[in-house]
SEDO-880439 format. One line per field, with one value per residue (C-alpha): x, y, z; residue number from 1. Coordinates in Angstrom, 2 decimals. Each point is the difference from the previous one (the first is absolute). Layout:
<pts>
x = (X | ...)
y = (Y | ...)
z = (Z | ...)
resi = (NUM | ...)
</pts>
This chain:
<pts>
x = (0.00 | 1.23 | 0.63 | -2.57 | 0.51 | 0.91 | -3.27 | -0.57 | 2.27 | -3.40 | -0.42 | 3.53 | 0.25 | -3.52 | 1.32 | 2.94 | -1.48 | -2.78 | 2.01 | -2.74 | -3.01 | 2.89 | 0.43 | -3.77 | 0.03 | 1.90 | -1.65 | -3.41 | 1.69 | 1.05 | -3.33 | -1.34 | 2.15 | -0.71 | -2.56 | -0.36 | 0.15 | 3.13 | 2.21 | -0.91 | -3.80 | 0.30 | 1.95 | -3.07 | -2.59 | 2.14 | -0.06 | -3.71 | -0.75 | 1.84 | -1.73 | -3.77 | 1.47 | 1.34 | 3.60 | 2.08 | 3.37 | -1.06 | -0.63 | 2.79 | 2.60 | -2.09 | 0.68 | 3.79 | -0.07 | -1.92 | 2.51 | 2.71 | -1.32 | -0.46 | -3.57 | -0.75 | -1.50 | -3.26 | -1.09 | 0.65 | -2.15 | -2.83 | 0.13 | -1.96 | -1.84 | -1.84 | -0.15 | -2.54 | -2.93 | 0.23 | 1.86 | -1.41 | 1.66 | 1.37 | 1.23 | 1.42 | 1.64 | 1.65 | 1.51 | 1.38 | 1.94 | 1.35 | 1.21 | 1.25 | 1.80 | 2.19 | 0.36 | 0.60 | 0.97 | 0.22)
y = (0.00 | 3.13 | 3.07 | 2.74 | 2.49 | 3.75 | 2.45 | 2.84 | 2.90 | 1.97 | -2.64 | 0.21 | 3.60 | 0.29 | -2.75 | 1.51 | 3.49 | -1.92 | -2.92 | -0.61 | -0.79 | -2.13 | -1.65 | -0.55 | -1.21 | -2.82 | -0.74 | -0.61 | -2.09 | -2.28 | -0.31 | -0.86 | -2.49 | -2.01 | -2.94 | -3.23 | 1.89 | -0.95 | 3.08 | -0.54 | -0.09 | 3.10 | 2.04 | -0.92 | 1.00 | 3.33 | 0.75 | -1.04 | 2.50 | 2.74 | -0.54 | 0.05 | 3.62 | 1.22 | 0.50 | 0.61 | 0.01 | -3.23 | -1.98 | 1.15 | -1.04 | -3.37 | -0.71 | 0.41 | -1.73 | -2.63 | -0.30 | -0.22 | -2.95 | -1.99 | 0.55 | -0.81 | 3.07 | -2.24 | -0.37 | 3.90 | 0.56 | -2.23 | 1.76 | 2.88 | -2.35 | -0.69 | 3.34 | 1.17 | -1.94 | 2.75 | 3.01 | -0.24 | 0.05 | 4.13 | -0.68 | -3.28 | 1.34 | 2.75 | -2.83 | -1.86 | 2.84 | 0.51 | -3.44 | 0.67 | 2.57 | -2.48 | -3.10 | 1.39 | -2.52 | -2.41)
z = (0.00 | -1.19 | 2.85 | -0.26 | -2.59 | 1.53 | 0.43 | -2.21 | 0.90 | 1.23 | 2.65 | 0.89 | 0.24 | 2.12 | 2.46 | 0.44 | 1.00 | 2.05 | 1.72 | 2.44 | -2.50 | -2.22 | 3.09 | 0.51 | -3.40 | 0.44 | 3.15 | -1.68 | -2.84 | 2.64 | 1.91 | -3.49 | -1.00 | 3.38 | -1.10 | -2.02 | -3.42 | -2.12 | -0.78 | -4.02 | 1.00 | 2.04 | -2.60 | -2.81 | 2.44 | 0.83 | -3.83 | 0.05 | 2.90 | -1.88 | -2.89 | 1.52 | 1.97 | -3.73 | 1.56 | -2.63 | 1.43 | 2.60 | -3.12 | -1.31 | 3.20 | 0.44 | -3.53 | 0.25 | 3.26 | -1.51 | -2.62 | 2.23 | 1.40 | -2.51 | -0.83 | -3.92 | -1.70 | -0.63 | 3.77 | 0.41 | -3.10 | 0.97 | 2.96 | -1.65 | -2.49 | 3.07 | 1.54 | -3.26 | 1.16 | 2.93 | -0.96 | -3.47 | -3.52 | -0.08 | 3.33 | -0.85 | -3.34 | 2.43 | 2.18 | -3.03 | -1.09 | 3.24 | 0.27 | -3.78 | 1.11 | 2.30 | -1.99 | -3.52 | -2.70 | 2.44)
resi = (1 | 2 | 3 | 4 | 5 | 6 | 7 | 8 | 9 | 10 | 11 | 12 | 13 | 14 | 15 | 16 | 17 | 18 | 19 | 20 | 21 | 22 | 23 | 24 | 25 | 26 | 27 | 28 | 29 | 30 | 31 | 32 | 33 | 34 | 35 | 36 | 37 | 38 | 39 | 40 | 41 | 42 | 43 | 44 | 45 | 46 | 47 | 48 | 49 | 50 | 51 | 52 | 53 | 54 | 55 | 56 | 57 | 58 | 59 | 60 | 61 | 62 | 63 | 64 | 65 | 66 | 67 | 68 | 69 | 70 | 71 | 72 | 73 | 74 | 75 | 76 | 77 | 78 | 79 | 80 | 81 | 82 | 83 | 84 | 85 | 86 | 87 | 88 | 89 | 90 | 91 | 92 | 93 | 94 | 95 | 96 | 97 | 98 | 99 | 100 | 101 | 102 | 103 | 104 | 105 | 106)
</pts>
């Protein structure tokens, strides 16, 4: 398994100037990750949570993260096949280009 890509500089810089909510951050990641869900699992139902909100830049960092562990480009797509049914097509179109934008010519 591949180590975590770096976060956007944005991310970086607003951490840095706010340690205390980076720090809270991480501390929430953790209390997530505690349970009987397998790390893969989690990370498509992160990108499927990002895509029902319409968070552009969370779909974007659990793509890459998804990517860097190992996670084919057809599960993360599927992810959003299924999202339509709920978010509906525009919305589902949006997502797909997002993802796009993060696994080109894959």
């Amino acid at each position: 398994m591949a180590e975590n890509p770096k976060p956007p500089k944005a991310f970086t810089s607003f951490v840095d100037h706010y340690p205390e909510l980076g720090s809270a951050w991480e501390s929430i990641g953790r209390a997530g990750r505690d349970g009987p869900i397998d790390e893969s699992t989690a990370r498509l139902v992160k990108l499927g949570v990002a895509i029902g909100a319409m968070r552009e830049g969370s779909v974007h960092a659990s793509v890459r993260k998804a990517r860097a562990m190992g996670i084919p480009r057809e599960a993360i797509e599927q992810v959003v096949a299924l999202a339509a049914g709920t978010i509906g097509l525009p919305a589902a179109v949006a997502a797909f280009t997002w993802i796009g934008d993060k696994l080109p010519n894959e």
